[in-house]
C-alpha positions in Angstrom: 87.0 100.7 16.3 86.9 100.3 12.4 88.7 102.8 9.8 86.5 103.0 6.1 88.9 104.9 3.8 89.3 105.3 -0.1 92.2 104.1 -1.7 94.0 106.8 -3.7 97.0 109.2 -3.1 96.2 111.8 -0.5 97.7 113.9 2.2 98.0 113.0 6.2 95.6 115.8 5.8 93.1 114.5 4.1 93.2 111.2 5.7 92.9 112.8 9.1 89.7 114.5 7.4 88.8 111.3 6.4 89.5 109.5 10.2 87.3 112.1 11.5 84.3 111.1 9.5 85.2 107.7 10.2 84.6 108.8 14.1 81.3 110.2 13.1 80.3 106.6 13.0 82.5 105.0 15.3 81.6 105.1 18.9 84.6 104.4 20.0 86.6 106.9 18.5 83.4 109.5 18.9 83.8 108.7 22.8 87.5 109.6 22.6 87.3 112.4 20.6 84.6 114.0 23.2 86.6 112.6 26.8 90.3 113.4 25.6 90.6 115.5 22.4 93.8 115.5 22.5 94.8 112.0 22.4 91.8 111.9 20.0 94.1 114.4 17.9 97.2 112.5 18.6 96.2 109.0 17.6 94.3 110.3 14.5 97.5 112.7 13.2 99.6 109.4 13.5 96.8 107.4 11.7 96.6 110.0 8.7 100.8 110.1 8.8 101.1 106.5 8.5 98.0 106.0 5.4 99.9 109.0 3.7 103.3 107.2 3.9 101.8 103.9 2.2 100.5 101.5 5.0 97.7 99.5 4.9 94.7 100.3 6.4 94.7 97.2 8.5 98.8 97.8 9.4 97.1 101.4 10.8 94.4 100.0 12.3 96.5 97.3 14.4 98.8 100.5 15.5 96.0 102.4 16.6 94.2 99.3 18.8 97.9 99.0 20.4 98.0 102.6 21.1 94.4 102.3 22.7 95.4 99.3 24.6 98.3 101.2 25.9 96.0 103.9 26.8 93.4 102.5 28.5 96.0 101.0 31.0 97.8 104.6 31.8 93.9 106.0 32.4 92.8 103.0 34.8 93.9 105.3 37.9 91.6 107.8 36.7 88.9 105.2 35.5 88.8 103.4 39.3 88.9 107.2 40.9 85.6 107.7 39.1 82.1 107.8 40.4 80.8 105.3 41.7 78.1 104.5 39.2 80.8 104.8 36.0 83.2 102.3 38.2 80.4 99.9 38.2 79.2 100.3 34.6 82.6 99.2 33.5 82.1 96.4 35.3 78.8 95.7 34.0 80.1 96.7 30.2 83.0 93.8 30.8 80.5 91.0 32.5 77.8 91.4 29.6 81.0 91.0 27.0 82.7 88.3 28.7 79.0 86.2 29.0 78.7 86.5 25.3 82.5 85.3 25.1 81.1 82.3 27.6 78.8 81.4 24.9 79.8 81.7 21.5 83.6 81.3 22.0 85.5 79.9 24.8 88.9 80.3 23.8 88.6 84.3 23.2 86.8 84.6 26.7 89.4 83.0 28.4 91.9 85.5 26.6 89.7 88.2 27.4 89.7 87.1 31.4 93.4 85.7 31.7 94.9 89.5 29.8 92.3 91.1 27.3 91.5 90.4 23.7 94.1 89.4 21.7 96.1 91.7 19.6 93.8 92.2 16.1 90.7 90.4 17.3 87.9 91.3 14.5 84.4 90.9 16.2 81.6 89.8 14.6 78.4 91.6 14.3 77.3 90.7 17.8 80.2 90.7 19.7 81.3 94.4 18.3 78.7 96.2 20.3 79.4 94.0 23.6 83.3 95.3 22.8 81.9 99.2 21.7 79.8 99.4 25.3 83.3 98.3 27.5 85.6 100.8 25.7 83.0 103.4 25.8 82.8 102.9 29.8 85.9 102.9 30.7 86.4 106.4 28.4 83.7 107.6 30.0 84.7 106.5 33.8 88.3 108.2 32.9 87.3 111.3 31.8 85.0 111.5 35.4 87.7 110.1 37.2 89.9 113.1 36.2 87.4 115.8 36.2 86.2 114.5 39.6 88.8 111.9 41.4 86.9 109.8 44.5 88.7 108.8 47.0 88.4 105.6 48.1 89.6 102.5 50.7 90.8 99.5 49.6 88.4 96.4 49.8 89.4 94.9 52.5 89.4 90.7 53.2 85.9 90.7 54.4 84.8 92.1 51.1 86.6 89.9 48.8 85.1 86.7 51.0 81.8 88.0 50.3 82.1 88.1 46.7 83.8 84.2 47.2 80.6 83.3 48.9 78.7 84.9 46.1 80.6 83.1 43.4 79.9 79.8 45.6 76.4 80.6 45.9 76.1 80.5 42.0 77.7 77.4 41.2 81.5 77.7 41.5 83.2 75.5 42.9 85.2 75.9 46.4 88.3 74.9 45.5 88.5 76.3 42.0 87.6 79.7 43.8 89.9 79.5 46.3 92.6 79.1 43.2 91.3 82.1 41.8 91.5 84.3 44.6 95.0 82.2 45.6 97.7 81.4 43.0 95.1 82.4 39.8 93.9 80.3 36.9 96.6 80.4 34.8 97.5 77.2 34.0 93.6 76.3 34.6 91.4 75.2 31.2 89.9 77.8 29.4 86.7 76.4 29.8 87.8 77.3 33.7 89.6 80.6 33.2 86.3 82.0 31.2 83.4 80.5 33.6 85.2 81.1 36.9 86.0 84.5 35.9 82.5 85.1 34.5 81.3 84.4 38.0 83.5 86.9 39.6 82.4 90.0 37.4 78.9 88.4 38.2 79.3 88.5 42.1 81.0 91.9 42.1 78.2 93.6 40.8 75.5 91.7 42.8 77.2 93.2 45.8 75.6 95.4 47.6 76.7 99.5 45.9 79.5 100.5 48.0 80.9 97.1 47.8 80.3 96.7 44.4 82.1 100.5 43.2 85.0 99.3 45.8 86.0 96.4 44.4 85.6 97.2 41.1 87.6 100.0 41.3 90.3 98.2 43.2 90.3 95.5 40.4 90.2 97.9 37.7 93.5 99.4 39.5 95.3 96.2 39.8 94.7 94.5 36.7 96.0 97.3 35.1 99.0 97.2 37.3 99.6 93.5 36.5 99.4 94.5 32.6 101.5 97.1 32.5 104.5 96.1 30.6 107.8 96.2 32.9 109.8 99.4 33.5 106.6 101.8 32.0 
């Protein structure tokens, strides 16, 4: 999510003109403005307020990632109620980022696994698409998760061994997987926190499709839960 605007004196209305331009080339915002209008509206009314009152572009633009953030976690019900294919897509949208991550920058990929991309992360040229293609999902899944809510069990233990074995299979070892799936990574390396979490998207979406859309969704759910700040 980028904003390009001229510098001069204008009105909130003419920089939510200029916002919606700016979303003409922005998937991200494009993909919000087609799955929820109105937050769409919301977020870019605030935008234009706060560019016509004086603050900086990049001041906005920090407000409006935090608003997203904040978003995306009140939509993860609807996101892990959606179809089965978008549940996994997010999935696949967040394993493709966090294996670039693995490669080109350690420290932000364990960030990314332990509690998302820190606040004002600028991506470079190849990581921005790999960022685009997970927000994208997930706006997609939510808008399908509220048009069309599936209900679904919780994985049960049998499930979450399988994807343990998986992540064995590949490389990972026993007892650093049995941390992950115990007491977490926390306090691991990042080095550990980003490849031992890489692993696990990995082995989620080797699973076999009903598998595979149930934990996924049930992760999606959690995680959220976990992030959600206290009391809201």
């Amino acid at each position: 999510m980028a904003l390009v605007l001229a510098a001069c004196s204008r009105s909130a209305e003419d920089y939510a003109a200029e916002v919606d331009r700016n979303a003409e080339r922005d998937v991200v915002l494009k993909t919000l403005q087609e799955t929820d209008p109105t937050f769409y509206g919301q977020i870019r009314d605030r935008a234009a307020g706060r560019l016509a009152a004086g603050e900086s572009e990049a001041e906005v633009l920090e407000a409006m990632q935090a608003e997203m953030r904040a978003y995306g976690l009140r939509q993860a019900p609807y996101v892990a109620a959606a179809p089965g294919g978008a549940v996994v897509e997010v999935m696949q949208a967040e394993k493709a980022l966090i294996e670039h991550l693995q490669a080109t920058d350690v420290d932000t990929c364990a960030q990314f696994a332990m509690a998302g991309l820190p606040a004002g992360y600028q991506a470079d040229a190849r990581t921005k698409p790999l960022i685009d293609r997970a927000a994208t999902a997930r706006l997609v899944a939510g808008q399908s998760g509220r048009a069309a809510p599936v209900t679904r069990e919780d994985p049960g233990q049998a499930d979450f061994v399988a994807v343990y074995e998986t992540m064995v299979a590949g490389g990972v070892d026993e007892a650093l997987g049995q941390q992950f799936f115990g007491t977490g990574l926390m306090s691991a390396p990042p080095r550990t926190q980003c490849d031992v979490t890489a692993a696990f998207y990995s082995a989620i979406v080797a699973q076999p499709p009903a598998r595979a859309e149930a934990v996924s969704a049930f992760i999606i759910k959690t995680v959220a839960e976990q992030m959600a700040p206290a009391g809201g």
